[in-house]
N, C-alpha and C positions, 0 to 999 in steps of 0.2 A: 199434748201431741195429738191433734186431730181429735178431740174430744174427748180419747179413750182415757182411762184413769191412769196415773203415774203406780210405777213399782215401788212398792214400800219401800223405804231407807232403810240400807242395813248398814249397821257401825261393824267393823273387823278392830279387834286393839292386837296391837305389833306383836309379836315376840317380844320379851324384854331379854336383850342379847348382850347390855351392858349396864352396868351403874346409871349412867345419864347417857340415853336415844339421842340419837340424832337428830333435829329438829323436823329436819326433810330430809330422808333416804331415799334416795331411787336405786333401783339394784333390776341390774340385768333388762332394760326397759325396750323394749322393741317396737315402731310404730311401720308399719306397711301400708300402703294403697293399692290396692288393684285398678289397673288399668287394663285397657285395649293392647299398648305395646308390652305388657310384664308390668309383674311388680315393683313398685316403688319400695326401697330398704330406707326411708327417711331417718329411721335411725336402730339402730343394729346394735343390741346390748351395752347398752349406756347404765354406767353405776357411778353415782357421787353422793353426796352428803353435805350438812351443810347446819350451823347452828344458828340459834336465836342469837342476836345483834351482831351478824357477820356477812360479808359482802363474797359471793361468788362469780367472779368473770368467766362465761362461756365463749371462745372468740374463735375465729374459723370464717371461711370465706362463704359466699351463698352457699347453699344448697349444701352447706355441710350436717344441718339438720339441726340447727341450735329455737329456731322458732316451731319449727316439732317438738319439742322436746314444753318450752315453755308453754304451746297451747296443750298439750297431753297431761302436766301438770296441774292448769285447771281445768281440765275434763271440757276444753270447747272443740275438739274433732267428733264430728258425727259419729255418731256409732256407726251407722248399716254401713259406712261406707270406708272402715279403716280398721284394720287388726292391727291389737292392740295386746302386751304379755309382759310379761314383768310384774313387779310393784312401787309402786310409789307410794311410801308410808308420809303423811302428814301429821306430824305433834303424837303418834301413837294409832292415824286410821289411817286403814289403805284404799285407797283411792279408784284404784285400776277396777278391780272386782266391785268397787262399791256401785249403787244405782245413780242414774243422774239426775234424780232429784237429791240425794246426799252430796254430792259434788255441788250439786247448784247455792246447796243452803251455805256449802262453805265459802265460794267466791262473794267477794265482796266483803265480808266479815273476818275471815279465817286468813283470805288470801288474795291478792287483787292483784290488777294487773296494768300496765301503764303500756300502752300500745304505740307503735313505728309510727302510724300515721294518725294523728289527732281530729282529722281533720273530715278522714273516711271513719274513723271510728265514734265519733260522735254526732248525733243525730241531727240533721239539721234543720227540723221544724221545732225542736225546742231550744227555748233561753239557757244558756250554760246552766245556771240556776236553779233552773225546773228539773236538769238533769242529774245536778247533785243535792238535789233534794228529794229526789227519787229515790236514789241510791243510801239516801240516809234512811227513810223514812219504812225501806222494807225490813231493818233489823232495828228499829230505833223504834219507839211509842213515844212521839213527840206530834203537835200540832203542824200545819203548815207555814207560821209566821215561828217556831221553832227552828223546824229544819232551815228556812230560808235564812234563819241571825246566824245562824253554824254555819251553812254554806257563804255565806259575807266574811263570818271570819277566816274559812279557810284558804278563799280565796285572797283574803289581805295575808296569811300566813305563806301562804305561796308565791308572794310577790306581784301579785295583779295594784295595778294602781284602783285607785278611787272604787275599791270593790263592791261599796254600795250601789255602785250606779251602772256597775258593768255586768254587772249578777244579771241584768237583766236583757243583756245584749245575744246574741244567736253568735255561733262559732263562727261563722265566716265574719264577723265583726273585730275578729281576734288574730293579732297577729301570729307567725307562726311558733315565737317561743310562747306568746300567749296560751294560745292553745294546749302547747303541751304543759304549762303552768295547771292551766285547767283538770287537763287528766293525770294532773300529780295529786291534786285537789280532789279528783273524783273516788282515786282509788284511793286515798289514806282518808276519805270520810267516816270510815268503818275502824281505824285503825287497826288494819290487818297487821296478823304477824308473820305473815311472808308476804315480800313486796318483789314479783317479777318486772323488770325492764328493757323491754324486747325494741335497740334500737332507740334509746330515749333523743339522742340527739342530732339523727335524721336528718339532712337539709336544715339544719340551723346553721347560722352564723358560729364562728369562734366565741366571741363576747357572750352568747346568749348559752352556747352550749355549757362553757367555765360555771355560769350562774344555773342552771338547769341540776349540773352535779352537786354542785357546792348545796343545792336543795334537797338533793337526795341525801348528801351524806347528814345536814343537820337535821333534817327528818326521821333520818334512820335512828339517829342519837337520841333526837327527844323520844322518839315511840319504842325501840328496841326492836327495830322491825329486823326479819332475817333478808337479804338483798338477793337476788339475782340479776345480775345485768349482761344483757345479752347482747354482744356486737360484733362486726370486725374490725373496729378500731382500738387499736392496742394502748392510745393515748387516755382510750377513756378507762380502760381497767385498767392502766398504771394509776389514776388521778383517784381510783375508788375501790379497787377487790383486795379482799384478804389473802384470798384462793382462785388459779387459773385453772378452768378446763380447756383443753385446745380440742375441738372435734374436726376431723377431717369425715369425708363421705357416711356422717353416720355413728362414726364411733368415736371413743376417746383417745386421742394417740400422746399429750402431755397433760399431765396434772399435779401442782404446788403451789408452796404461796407465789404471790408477786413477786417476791423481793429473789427469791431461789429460779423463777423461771426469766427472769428480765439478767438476772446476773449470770444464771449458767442453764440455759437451757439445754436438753438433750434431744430432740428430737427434730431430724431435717426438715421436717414441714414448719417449726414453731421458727429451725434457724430463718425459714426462707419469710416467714412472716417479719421476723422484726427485721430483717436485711432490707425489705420495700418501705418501713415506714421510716417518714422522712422525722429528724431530729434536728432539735435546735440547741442541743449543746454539744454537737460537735462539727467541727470545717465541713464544707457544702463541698459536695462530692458533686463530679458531673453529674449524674444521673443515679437514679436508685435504681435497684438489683430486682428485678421483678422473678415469680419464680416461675419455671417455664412451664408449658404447658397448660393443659386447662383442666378444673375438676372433673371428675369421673360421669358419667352415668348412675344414676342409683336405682335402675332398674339393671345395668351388663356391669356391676362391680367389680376390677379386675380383680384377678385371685392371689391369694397373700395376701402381702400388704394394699391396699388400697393405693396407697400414695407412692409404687413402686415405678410407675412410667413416668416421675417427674423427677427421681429423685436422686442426685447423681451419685449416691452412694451403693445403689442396689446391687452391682457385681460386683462389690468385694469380697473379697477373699472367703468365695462360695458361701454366703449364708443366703435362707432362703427366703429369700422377700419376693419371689414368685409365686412359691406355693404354699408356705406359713403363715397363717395368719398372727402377727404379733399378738401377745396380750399387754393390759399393763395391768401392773401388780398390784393388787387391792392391798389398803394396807399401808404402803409405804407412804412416806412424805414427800416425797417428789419421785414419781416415774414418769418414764417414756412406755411405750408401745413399739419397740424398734428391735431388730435383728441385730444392729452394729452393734457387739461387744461395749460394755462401757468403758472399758479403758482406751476402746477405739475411739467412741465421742469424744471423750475428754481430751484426745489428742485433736482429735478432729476441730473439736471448740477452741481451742486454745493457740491452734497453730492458722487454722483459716478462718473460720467465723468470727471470734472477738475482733480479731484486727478489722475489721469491715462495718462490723457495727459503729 
């Protein structure tokens, strides 16, 4: 950093608060920006968890703060320019308080990350090849015609045709499921044990997307990598998560496995989500149900609930999603974040939402 010398690495080891830690905890994780117009609340006390060989979906619409969350994980937001509180424990260190030369030595090795756009995120004066042989070669003591047989094979692992001969081709060479083939390639060179995917299928085609996951997941299996996959597309965390977080402006308002938040979800925002995504196993409805209104400000955050001006539940039967802020229940195995009584939702699900889905 400008020549001056880096802060020594310091290791923090967790609390040990159970039998078997969590592989990745975050707890209470708050990321802000300062700005000219007010603060940014990009994300506003976020706590999950999440184990070695398990797929987590974070899904929520822009700006709900889901690629906050994944770059704060690997320590790529500037410091001078973003307050940052909470922790996030990794395999036993934390992260938040840690330096970012400790953070640094962990990406790539410890934890990688598969990026939205392939295309801006990899460099375009070098050959794919040079760039995942880079990437080997800063945790690895292997020659350069080493790294280069590994990066051939893991591009044939990844499904690039004729990878001896493309290893040596420049990203725009590559098409766009290519590409991201490539940065599947780049980030499991190290065979990290947490794999974030911010976005993996982006502007793909259908055909190419199917094949892109189907890569993740036999990936995940052979290395026992821990998954985060971060979208708003609800078909890709049906196709791939064990476990749903729904974050609305920041926070977390649903969280369970797949099979419990696609069968009975509890919360208005997650209803209004699966209500717009369109399905092919049941009769074609005129039109999909979009939810009204438009996300918040994350600088003028309504007060309460967040998601109270959209949500046509909020004046019932006086609870106060104007001036309470919901929590949800650490702990449980499936909650909401929500005001409506549960016996209310469950009427509510049962009697309007299911029939629509």
């Amino acid at each position: 950093m400008n020549g001056q010398p880096r802060p020594a690495a310091t290791v923090t080891v967790a609390p040990r608060l159970m039998d078997e830690p969590r592989f990745l905890d975050v707890r209470e994780l708050r990321v802000q920006f300062p700005t000219d117009d007010g603060v940014v609340k990009a994300v506003d006390g976020l706590s999950f968890q999440l184990d070695r060989g398990k797929t987590l979906g974070i899904v929520g619409e822009s700006g709900s703060g889901k690629s906050v969350t994944s770059l704060s994980v690997m320590g790529l937001h500037k410091r001078e320019s973003v307050r940052m509180s909470g922790e996030i424990w990794l395999d036993g260190q934390e992260l938040v308080s840690a330096s970012s030369e400790t953070v640094r030595q962990l990406r790539g090795r410890k934890m990688a990350m598969i990026f939205q756009d392939p295309l801006s995120s990899m460099h375009p004066f070098y050959t794919v090849g040079q760039q995942i042989v880079e990437a080997y070669r800063i945790y690895t003591n292997v020659n350069k015609r080493q790294a280069r047989r590994h990066a051939i094979d893991l591009l044939d692992r990844v499904g690039i045709p004729r990878p001896d001969r493309r290893v040596d081709d420049y990203p725009h060479q590559f098409s766009g499921g290519m590409r991201q083939r490539a940065m599947i390639a780049m980030a499991l060179v190290n065979n990290p044990e947490l794999l974030i995917a911010d976005e993996p299928t982006t502007a793909l085609d259908v055909t190419v997307q199917a094949q892109i996951l189907d890569l993740i997941r036999d990936l995940q299996e052979e290395f026992g990598s821990a998954v985060v996959i971060i979208t708003h597309d609800l078909g890709v965390v049906a196709e791939l998560a064990d476990e749903i977080l729904v974050m609305y402006a920041g926070k977390a308002v649903e969280h369970g496995s797949a099979m419990e938040l696609f069968q009975r979800p509890e919360h208005p925002y997650t209803w209004g989500l699966l209500g717009s995504m369109p399905r092919l196993d049941h009769p074609v409805r005129e039109r999909l149900v979009p939810i009204r209104g438009t996300p918040p400000s994350l600088i003028h955050v309504p007060p309460g609930c967040a998601f109270h001006p959209r949500c046509p539940y909020a004046d019932r039967d006086g609870i106060p999603c104007r001036t309470v802020v919901p929590t949800l229940d650490e702990g449980e195995l499936h909650g909401a974040a929500c005001h409506l009584p549960p016996r209310a939702r469950s009427r509510i699900l049962v009697d309007e939402i299911l029939p629509q889905l």
